[in-house]
NUSE-844207 format. One record per residue (C-alpha): residue in three letters; x, z, y. Coordinates in steps of 0.2 Angstrom, whole numbers, padded with zeros to 4 digits, always signed. Each point is the difference from the previous one (the first is absolute). Example, Ala and Ser with C-alpha at 12.3 -4.5 7.8 and 13.67 -1.06 7.14 Angstrom:
<recs>
ALA+0062+0039-0022
SER+0006-0003+0017
</recs>
This chain:
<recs>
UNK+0033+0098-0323
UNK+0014+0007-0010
UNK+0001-0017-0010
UNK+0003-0010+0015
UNK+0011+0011+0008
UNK+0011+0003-0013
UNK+0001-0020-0005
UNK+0004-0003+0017
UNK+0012+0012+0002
UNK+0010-0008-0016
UNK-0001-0019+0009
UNK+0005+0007+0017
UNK+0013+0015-0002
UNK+0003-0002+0018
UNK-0018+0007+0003
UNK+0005+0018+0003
UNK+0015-0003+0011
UNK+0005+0009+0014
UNK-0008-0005+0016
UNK+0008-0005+0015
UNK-0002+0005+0017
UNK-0016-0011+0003
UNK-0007-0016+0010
UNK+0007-0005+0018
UNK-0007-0001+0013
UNK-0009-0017-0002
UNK-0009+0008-0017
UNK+0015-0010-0010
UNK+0011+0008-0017
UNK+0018-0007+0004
UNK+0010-0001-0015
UNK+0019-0007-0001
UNK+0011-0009-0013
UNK+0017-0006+0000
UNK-0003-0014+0016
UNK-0019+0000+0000
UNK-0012+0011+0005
UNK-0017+0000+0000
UNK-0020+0008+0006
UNK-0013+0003-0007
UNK-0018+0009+0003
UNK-0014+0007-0008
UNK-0011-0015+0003
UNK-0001-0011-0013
UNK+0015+0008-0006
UNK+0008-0015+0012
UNK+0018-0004+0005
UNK+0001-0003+0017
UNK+0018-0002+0002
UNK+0014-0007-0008
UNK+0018+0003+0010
UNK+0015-0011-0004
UNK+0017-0007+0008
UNK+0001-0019-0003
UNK+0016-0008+0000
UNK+0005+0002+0018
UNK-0003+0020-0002
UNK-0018-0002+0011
UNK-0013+0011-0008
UNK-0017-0010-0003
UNK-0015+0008-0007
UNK-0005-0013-0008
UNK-0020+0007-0006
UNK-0015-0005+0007
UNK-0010+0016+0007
UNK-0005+0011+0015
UNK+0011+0010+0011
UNK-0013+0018-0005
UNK-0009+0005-0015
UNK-0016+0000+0010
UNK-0001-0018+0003
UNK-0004-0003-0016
UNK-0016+0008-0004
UNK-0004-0003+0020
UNK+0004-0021-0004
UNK-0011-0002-0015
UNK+0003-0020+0002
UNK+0018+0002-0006
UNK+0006-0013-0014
UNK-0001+0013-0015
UNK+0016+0007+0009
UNK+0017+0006-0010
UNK-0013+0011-0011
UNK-0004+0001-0019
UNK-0017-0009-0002
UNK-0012+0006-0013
UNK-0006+0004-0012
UNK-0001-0018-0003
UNK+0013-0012+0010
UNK-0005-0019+0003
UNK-0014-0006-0002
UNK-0017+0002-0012
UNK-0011-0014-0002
UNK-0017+0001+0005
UNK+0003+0021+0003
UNK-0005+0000-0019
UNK+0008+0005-0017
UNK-0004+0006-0016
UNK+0006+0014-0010
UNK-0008+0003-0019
UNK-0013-0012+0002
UNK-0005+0011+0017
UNK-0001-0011+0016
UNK+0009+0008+0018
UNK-0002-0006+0017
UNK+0010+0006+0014
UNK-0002+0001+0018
UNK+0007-0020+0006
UNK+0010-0003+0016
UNK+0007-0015-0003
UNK-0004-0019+0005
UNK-0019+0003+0008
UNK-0010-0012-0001
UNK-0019-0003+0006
UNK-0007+0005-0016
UNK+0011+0016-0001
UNK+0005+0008+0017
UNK+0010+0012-0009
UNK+0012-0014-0009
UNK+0000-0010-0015
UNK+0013+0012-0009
UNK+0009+0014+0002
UNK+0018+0003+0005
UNK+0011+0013+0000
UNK-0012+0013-0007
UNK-0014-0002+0012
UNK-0001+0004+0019
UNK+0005+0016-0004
UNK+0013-0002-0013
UNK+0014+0011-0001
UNK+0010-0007+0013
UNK-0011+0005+0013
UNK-0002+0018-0005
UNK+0013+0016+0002
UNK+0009+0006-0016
UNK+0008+0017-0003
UNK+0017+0003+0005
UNK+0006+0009-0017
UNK+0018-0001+0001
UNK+0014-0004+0013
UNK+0018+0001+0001
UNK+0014-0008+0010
UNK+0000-0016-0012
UNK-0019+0001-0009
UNK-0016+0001+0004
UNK-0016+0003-0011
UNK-0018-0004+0006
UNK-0014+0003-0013
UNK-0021-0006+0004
UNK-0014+0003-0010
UNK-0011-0013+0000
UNK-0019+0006-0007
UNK-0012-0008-0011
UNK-0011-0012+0006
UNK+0010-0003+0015
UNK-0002-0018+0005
UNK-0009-0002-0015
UNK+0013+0003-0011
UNK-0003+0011-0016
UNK+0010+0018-0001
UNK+0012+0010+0007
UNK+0019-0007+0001
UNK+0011+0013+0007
UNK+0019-0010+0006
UNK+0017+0003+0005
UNK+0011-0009+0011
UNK+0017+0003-0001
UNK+0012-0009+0012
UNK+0021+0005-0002
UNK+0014-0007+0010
UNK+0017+0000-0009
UNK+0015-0009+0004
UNK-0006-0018+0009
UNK-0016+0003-0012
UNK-0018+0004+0003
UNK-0009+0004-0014
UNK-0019+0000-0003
UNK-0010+0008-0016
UNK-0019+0002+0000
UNK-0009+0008-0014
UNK-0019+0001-0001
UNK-0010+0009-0012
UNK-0018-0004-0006
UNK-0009+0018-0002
UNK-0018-0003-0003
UNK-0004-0018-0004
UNK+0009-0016-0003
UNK+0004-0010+0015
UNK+0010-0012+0007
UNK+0016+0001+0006
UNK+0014-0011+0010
UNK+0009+0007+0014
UNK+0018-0009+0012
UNK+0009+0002+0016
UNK-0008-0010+0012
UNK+0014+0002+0011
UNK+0002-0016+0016
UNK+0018-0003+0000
UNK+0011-0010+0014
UNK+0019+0001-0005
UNK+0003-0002+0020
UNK-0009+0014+0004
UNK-0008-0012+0012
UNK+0014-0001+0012
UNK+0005-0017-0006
UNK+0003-0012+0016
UNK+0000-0015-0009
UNK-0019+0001-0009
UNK-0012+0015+0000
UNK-0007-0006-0019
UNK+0008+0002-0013
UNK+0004-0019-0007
UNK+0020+0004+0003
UNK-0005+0012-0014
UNK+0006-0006-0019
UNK-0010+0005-0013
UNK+0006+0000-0021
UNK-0011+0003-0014
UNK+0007-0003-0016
UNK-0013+0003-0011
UNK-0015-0007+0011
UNK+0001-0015-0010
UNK-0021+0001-0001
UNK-0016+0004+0013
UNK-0017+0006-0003
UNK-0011-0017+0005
UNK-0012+0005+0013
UNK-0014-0004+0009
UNK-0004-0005+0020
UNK-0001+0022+0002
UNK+0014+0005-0012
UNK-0010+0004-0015
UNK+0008-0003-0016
UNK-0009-0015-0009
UNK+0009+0006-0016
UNK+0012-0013-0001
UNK+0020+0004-0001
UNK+0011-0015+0009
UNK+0015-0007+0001
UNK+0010+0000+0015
UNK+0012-0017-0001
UNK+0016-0001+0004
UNK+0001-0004+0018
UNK-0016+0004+0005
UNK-0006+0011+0015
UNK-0004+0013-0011
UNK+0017+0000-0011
UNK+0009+0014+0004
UNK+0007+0002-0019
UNK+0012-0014+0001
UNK+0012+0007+0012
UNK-0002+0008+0017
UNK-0007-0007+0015
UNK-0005+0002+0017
UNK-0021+0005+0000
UNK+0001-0013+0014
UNK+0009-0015-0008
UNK-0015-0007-0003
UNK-0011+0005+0014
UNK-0008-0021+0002
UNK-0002-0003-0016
UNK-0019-0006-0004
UNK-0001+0013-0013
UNK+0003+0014+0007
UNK-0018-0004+0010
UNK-0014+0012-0010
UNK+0014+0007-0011
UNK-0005+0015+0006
UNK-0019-0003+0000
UNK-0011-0011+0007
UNK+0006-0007+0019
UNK+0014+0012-0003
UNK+0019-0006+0001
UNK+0012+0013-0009
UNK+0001+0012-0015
UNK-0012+0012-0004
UNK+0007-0004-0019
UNK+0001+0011-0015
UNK+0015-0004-0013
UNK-0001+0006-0016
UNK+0018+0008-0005
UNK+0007-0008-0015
UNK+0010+0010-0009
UNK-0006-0002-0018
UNK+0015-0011-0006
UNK+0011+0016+0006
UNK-0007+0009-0016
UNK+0004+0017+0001
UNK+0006+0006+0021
UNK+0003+0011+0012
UNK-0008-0004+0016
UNK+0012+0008+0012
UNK+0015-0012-0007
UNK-0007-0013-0008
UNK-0001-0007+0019
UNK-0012+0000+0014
UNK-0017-0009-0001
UNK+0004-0005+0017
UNK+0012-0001+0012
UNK-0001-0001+0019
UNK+0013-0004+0014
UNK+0003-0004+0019
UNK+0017-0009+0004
UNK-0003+0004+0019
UNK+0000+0021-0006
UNK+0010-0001-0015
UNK-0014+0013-0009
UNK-0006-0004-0015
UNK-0009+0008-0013
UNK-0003+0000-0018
UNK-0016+0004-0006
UNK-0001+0006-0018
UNK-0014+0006-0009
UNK-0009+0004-0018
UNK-0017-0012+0006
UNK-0006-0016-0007
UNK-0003-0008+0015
UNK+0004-0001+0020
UNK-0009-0006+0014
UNK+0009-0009+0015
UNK-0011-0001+0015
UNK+0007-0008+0014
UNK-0012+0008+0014
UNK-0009-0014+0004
UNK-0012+0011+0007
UNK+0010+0008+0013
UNK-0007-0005+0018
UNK+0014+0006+0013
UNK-0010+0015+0003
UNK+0008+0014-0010
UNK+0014+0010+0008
UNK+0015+0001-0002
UNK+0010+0019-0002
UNK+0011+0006+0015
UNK+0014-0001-0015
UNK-0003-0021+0000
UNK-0002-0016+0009
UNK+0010-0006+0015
UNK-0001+0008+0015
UNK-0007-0010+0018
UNK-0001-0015-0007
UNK-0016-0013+0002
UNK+0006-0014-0014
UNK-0003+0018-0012
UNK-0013+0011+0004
UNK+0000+0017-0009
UNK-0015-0004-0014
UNK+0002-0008-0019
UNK-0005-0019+0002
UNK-0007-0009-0013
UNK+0013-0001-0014
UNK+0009+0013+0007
UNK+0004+0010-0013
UNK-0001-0001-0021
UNK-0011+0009-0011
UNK+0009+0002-0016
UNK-0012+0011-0013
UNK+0002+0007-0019
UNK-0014+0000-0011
UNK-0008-0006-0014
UNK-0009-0014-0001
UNK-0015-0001+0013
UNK-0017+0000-0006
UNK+0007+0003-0017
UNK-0016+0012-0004
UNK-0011-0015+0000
UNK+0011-0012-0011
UNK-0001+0006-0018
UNK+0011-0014-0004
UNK+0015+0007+0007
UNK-0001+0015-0008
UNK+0004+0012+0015
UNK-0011+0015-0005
UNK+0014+0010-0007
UNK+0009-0004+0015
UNK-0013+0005+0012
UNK-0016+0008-0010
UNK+0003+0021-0001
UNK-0009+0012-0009
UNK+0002+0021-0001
UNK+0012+0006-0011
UNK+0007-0016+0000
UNK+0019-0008+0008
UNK-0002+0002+0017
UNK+0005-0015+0012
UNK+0019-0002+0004
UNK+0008-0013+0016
UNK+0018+0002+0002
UNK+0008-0009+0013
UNK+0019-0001+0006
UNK+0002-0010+0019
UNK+0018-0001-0001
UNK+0009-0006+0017
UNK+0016-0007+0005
UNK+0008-0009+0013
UNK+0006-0018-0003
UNK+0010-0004+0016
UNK+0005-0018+0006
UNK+0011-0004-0017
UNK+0015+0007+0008
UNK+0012-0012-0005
UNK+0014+0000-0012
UNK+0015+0002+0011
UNK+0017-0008-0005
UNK+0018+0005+0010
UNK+0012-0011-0005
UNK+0019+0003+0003
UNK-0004+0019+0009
UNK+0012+0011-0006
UNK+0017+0002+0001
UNK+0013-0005-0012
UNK+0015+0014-0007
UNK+0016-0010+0007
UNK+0008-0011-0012
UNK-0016+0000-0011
UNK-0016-0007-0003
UNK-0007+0016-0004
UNK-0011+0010+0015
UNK+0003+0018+0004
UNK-0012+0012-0008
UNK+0006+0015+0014
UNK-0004-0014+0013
UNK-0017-0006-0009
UNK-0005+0019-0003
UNK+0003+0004+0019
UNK-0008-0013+0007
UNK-0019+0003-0012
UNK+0002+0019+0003
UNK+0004-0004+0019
UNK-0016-0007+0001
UNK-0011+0010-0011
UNK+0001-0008-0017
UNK+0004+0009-0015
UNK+0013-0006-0012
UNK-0004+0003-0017
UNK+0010-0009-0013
UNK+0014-0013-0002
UNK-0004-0011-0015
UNK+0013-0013-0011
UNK-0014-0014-0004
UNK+0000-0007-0017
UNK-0003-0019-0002
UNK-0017+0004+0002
UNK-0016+0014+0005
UNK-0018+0001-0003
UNK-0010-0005+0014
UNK-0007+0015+0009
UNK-0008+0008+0015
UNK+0001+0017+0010
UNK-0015+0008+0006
UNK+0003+0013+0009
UNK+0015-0006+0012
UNK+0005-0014+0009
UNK+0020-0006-0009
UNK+0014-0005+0008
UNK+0015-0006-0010
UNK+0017-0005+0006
UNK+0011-0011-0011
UNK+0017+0006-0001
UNK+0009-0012-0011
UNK-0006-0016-0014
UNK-0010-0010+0003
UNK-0019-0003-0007
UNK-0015-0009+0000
UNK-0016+0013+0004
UNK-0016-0006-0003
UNK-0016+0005+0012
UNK-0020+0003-0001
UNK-0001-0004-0020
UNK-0001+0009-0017
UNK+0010-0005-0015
UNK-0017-0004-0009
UNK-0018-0003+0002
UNK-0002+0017-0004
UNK+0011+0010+0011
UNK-0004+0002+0018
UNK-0017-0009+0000
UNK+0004+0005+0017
UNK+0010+0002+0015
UNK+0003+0001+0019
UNK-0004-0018+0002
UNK-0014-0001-0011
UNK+0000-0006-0018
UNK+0019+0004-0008
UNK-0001-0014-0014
UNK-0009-0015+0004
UNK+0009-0002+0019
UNK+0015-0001-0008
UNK+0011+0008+0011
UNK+0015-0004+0011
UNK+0020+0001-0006
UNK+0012+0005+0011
UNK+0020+0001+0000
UNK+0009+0015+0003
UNK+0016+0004+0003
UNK+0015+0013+0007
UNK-0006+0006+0019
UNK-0020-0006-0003
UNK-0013+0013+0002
UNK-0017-0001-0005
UNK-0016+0011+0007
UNK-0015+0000-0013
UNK-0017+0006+0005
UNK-0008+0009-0011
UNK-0010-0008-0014
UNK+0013-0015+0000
UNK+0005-0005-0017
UNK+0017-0004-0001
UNK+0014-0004-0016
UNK+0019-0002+0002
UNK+0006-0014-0014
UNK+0015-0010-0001
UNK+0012+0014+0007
UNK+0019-0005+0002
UNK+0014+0005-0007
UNK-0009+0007-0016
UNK+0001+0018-0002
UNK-0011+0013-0011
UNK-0013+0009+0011
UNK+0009+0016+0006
UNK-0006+0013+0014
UNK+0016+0003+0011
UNK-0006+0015+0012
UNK-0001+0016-0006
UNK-0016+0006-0004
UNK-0016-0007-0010
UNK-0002-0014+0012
UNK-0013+0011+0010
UNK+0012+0006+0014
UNK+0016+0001+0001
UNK+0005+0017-0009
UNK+0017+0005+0008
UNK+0006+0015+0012
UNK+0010-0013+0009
UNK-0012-0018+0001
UNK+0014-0009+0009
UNK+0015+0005-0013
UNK-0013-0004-0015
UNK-0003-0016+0008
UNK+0017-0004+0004
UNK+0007+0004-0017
UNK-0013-0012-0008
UNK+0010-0017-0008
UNK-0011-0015+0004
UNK-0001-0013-0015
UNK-0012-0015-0005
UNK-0014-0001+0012
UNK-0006+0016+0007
UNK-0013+0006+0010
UNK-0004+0015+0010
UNK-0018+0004+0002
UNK-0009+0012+0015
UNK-0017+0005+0002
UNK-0010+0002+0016
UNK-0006+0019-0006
UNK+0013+0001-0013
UNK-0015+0000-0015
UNK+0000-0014-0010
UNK-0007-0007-0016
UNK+0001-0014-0013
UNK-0015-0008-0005
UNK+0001-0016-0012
UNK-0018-0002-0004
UNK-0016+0008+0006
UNK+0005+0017+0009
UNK-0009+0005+0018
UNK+0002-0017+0007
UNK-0014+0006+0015
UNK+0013+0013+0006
UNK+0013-0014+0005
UNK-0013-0004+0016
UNK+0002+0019+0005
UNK+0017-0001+0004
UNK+0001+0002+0019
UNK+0013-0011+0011
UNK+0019+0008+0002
UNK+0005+0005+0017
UNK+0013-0009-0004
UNK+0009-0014-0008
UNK+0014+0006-0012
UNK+0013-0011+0008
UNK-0006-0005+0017
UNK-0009+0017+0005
UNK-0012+0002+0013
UNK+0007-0019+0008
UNK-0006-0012-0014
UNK-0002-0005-0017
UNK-0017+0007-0008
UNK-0004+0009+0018
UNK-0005-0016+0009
UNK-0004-0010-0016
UNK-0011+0011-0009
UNK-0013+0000-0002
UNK-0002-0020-0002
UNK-0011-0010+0010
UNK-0001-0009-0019
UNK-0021+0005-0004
UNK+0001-0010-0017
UNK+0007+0003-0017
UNK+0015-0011+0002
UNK+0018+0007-0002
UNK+0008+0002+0016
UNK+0018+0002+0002
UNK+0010+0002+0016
UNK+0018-0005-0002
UNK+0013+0006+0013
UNK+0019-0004+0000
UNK+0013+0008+0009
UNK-0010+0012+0006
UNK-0007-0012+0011
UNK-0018+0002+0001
UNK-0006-0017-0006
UNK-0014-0001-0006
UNK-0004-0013-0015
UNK-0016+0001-0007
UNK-0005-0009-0016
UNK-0014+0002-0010
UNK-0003-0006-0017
</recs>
């Protein structure tokens, strides 16, 4: 026992933690991160609830589970429930495997038939896996939560003890997952995931109670594992086409988009319509990565919340299950659906939520040829089983659009130059905080912030700035409105009295600046605030030459990111109160965000302060 506990205590310092003031009163472990929070119980070592605003400041758990603890283990007919199946996830063909020459059978529960009662395979670990039984609560804190289970030998047929911690961590917009398992007396099989039921809209969308508004990405999902007519792998590793139902790799797309399309009939298994679909994660052309940056294996949205998340993870392969088996007889929490009304009644429908799984690949215990055993064969004294896991979420809005004023701002009499006192008043006024005034050069890099929304003034020159592109394929692969390099952006002219309002995550690059002048910054300070005792004197005293800019940030934090950086951040920037020059009366208030629900550049032109309203989209 020493041997186990002090392995596991390396792997998991957070083991020995202090704990926190225990469950509520539904039985559930709340924890909290920046903007999320999150339950979880004992049972199956499930999350129950998931808590986050989407892009209208509405909280919506968006988790599939029951309202107390004690449902679960009283509602045995629950769909493998937000829990941790084991010790073997997915399904085992025939209940059999072998080990050393030496043949198992396990307990089947799976796909019964006349010939076998009990099923025709086993999934999920048995009918009593791990996700129907209670762990150990080891550790809690305000932001982490550790579950442990001992799972004996000869349980469900499978040889020796594994002893496993679960370890789930919120940070930041973040929820972590790590599960180690440890083989103690014999080898055995072992494959664990998160089979957490997901709905972006926590339910409550009035438009669709499934999830077919939902758009899914998988970038490395290039490849399936062929099946049979009851999901067993045949052995055979396929392509997914371009454009086919089951290609998600090409570029993102709605799980519905292709919802009558004749092959999506028994994609999922014989008379089945849907995905129940492992992709293998292709990440060998990558060489040498780090699975928390190298990007997410996949990647889910819902314009109609704005929540997205990114699901990274060290696995070879992810399930998408599409809940195909759902009947409109499983209830929905008092924190979901809509309230009163027929056309929605409070239960999942079929397709009514997504199943979105890490693992390795399914079944890899009985295919030799894929060389899984390192992967998912464990012996004592030997590595002990890792899955990591990263859900990172983030609100994508309605594209607010770019917003463009032209001829705003007053001019100093007898000069085509504006008045930084006037311009600083007028942003600080409304809540907007001036940080710098620049002297452009001919040209900048193209670049992004972030972490604020940007407003800049022009106070003198003219220019031409360039929107929603990178300088070169390999800057900015991306941006607000989607790809940075291949959309090509949009060019627009700017001049004395214009102000622009950037979202965040805009790329943007100021070229062709008139009258040439070497860049310069004219306020006082390091361009981040304006570092004088008297703000307005400073400002006054500042000689404007060239073309020049003055830049304020809605939370006065900015950054300059010119390729890479924490792009996903840019979508947690919340709305203003108000607009830098209209305030609470127009601009960004009643525009933002955009009724635009595509990836097209939007920009919203008004003159004169006349709220006009010119859309054009590329």
């Amino acid at each position: 026992m020493f041997f186990k506990t002090a392995v596991v205590a390396a792997l998991l310092p957070s083991v020995f933690a202090t704990k926190g003031k225990g469950p509520d009163k539904d039985g559930k472990y709340w924890l909290s991160g920046d903007g999320i929070k999150a339950a979880f119980i004992p049972y199956g070592a499930s999350i129950t609830n998931l808590l986050i605003d989407d892009q209208y400041g509405i909280s919506r758990d968006i988790v599939a589970g029951f309202d107390n603890a004690t449902h679960y283990s009283i509602d045995k007919g629950h769909p493998h429930l937000g829990g941790v199946p084991g010790r073997y996830a997915n399904r085992i063909r025939n209940s059999t495997f072998e080990i050393d020459g030496k043949d198992y059978h396990v307990k089947p529960n799976d796909n019964p038939t006349k010939e076998s009662p009990d099923g025709a395979d086993t999934l999920h670990g048995g009918p009593d896996g791990w996700d129907y039984r209670n762990f150990t609560v080891v550790s809690y804190t305000d932001s982490s939560i550790t579950f442990s289970i001992v799972d004996p030998d000869g349980k469900e047929g499978f040889p020796g003890e594994v002893v496993s911690y679960v370890t789930y961590t919120l940070e930041g917009m973040d929820w972590d997952i790590k599960i180690v398992a440890l083989a103690t007396t014999k080898k055995t099989p072992i494959m664990l995931t998160s089979h957490t039921y997901w709905n972006l809209d926590g339910f409550s969308n009035n438009e669709t109670n499934t999830v077919s508004n939902h758009s899914l990405h998988m970038p490395y999902g290039g490849q399936r594992m062929d099946v049979d007519n009851i999901l067993i792998p045949t052995g055979d590793i396929i392509a997914n086409k371009k454009g086919s139902v089951n290609d998600f790799w090409s570029k993102r797309k709605m799980i519905g988009d292709q919802e009558n399309n004749e092959d999506l009939k028994n994609n999922c298994g014989f008379n089945c319509t849907g995905y129940d679909t492992c992709f293998t994660v292709n990440r060998g052309q990558l060489g040498n990565y780090d699975w928390r940056t190298e990007g997410p294996v996949a990647s889910l949205s819902s314009a109609w919340s704005g929540i997205q998340v990114d699901i990274y993870s060290d696995q070879d392969a992810f399930q998408f299950y599409s809940c195909t088996q759902q009947k409109g007889d499983f209830p929905l929490k008092r924190t979901q659906g809509l309230k009163d009304n027929k056309d929605f009644p409070r239960t999942i429908p079929k397709y009514g939520c997504v199943v979105l799984e890490v693992q390795d690949y399914i079944d890899g215990i009985n295919h030799p040829e894929w060389m899984r055993d390192q992967k998912q064969i464990f012996e004592p004294g030997g590595d002990p089983y890792v899955l990591q896991a990263k859900y990172t979420f983030s609100l994508k809005g309605g594209k607010e659009p770019l917003l463009h004023y032209k001829n705003v701002l007053a001019k100093r009499p007898g000069t085509t130059h504006c008045d930084p006192v006037e311009v600083w008043e007028t942003f600080t006024k409304n809540g907007w905080d001036v940080e710098w005034i620049f002297r452009y050069p001919q040209t900048q890099l193209s670049h992004f912030h972030s972490e604020a929304h940007e407003c800049m003034a022009v106070l003198s020159g003219t220019a031409t700035i360039r929107f929603g592109a990178g300088d070169t394929s390999d800057d900015l692969q991306e941006n607000t409105y989607g790809s940075s390099w291949e959309n090509g952006g949009i060019e627009l002219q700017a001049e004395a009295g214009d102000v622009f309002v950037i979202p965040a995550g805009v790329a943007h690059k100021t070229h062709n600046t008139k009258p040439e002048a070497e860049f310069k910054l004219l306020s006082p300070g390091i361009g981040h605030g304006i570092e004088a005792d008297d703000p307005r004197q400073a400002l006054g005293e500042v000689e404007l030459s060239g073309y020049t800019m003055m830049g304020a940030y809605n939370g006065g934090n900015w950054d300059f990111v010119k390729r890479g950086g924490d792009y996903g951040k840019s979508w947690r920037v919340r709305k203003p109160k108000c607009d830098p020059v209209f305030g609470q009366d127009g601009g960004l208030v009643k525009s933002w965000p955009g009724d635009d629900k595509d990836a097209d550049l939007e920009i919203v032109q008004v003159e004169n302060r006349e709220h006009r309203r010119n859309s054009s989209k590329l």
